[in-house]
C-alpha positions as CSV (number, residue, x, y, z in Angstrom):
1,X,11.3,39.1,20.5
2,X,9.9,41.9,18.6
3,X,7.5,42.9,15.8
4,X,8.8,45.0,13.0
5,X,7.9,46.8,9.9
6,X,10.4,46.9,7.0
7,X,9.7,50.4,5.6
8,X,12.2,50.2,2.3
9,X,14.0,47.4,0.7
10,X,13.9,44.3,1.0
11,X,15.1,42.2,4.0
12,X,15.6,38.2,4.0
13,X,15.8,36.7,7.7
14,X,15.3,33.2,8.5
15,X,13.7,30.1,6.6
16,X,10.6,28.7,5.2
17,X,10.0,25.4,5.9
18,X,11.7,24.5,2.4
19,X,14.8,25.8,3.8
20,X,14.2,29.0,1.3
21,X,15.0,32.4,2.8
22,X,11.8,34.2,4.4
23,X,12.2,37.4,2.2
24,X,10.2,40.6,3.7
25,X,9.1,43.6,1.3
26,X,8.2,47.0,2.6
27,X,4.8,46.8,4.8
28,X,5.6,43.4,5.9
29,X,5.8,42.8,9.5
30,X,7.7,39.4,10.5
31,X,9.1,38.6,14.9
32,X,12.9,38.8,14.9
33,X,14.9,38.8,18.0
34,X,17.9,41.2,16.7
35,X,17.4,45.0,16.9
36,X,16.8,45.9,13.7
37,X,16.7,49.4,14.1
38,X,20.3,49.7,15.0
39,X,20.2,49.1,10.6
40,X,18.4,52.8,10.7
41,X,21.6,55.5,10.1
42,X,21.1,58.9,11.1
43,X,20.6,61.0,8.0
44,X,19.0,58.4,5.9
45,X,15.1,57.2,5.9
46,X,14.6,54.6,8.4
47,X,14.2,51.1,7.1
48,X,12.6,49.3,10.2
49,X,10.1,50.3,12.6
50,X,9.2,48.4,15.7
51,X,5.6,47.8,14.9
52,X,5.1,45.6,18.9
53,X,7.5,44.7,21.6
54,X,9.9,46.2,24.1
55,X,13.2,48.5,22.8
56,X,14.3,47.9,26.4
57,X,14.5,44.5,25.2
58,X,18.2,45.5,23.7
59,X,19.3,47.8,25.9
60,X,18.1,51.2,24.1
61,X,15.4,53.2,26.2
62,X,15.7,55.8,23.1
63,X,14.0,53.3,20.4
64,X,10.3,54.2,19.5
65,X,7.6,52.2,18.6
66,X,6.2,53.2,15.2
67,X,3.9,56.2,15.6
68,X,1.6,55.6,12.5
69,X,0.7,52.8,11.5
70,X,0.2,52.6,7.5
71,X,-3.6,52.0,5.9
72,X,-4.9,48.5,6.1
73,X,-2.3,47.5,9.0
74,X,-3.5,46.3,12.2
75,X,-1.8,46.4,15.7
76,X,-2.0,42.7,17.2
77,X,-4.4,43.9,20.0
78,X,-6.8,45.1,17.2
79,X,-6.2,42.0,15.0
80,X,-8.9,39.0,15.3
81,X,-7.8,35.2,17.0
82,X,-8.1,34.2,13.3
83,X,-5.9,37.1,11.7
84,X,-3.2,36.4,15.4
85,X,-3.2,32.4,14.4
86,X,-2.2,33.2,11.1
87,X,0.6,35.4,12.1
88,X,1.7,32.8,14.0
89,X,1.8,30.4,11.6
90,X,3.5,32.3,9.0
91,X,6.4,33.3,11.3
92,X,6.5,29.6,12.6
93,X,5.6,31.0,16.1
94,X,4.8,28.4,18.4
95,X,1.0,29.2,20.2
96,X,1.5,26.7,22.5
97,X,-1.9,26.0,23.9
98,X,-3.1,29.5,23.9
99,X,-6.4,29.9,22.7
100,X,-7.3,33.3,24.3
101,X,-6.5,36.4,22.1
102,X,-4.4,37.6,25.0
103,X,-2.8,34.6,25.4
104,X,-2.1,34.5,21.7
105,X,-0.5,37.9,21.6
106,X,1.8,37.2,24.4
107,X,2.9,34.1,22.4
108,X,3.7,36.3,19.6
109,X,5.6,38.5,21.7
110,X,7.8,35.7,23.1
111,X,6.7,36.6,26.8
């Protein structure tokens, strides 16, 4: 599972709770477990970056992490217990009983 950023557009993966679609806007950053960036074509502005986990993870030693991150966004490592829980909560991660913050982010990263 990886972390990404949705750069442009607007990009509906999942559910809520409700059953309504989880809808991301550009700057979000939501866990999916399909390789988003193969959705980046050459000669066009990417729309996802992987903001935290593994391109290996799909087979593709060539895919980048993002190299900037934008103002105001956080890695997980320098995001608080409190600010990781939430993530968590709001992509229905389950933290298990992980209470340590490097427990937490390994949670997040499905490892």
């Amino acid at each position: 599972m990886a972390v990404y950023r949705l750069l442009r557009g607007v990009h509906s993966e999942g559910k809520n709770k409700d059953k309504s679609p989880k809808i991301y806007n550009p700057n979000d950053e939501f866990f999916s477990k399909n390789d988003l960036l193969k959705h980046n074509l050459p000669g066009q502005p990417p729309r996802f970056a992987l903001v935290s986990g593994d391109a290996e993870t799909f087979g593709d030693s060539s895919l980048q992490k993002s190299d900037k991150e934008p103002e105001g966004r956080k890695s997980l490592e320098d995001m608080t217990v409190a600010e990781l829980v939430r993530l968590a909560k709001d992509n229905d991660v389950d933290l298990g009983d992980a209470q340590k913050k490097a427990d937490i982010i390994a949670a997040l990263q499905g490892d």
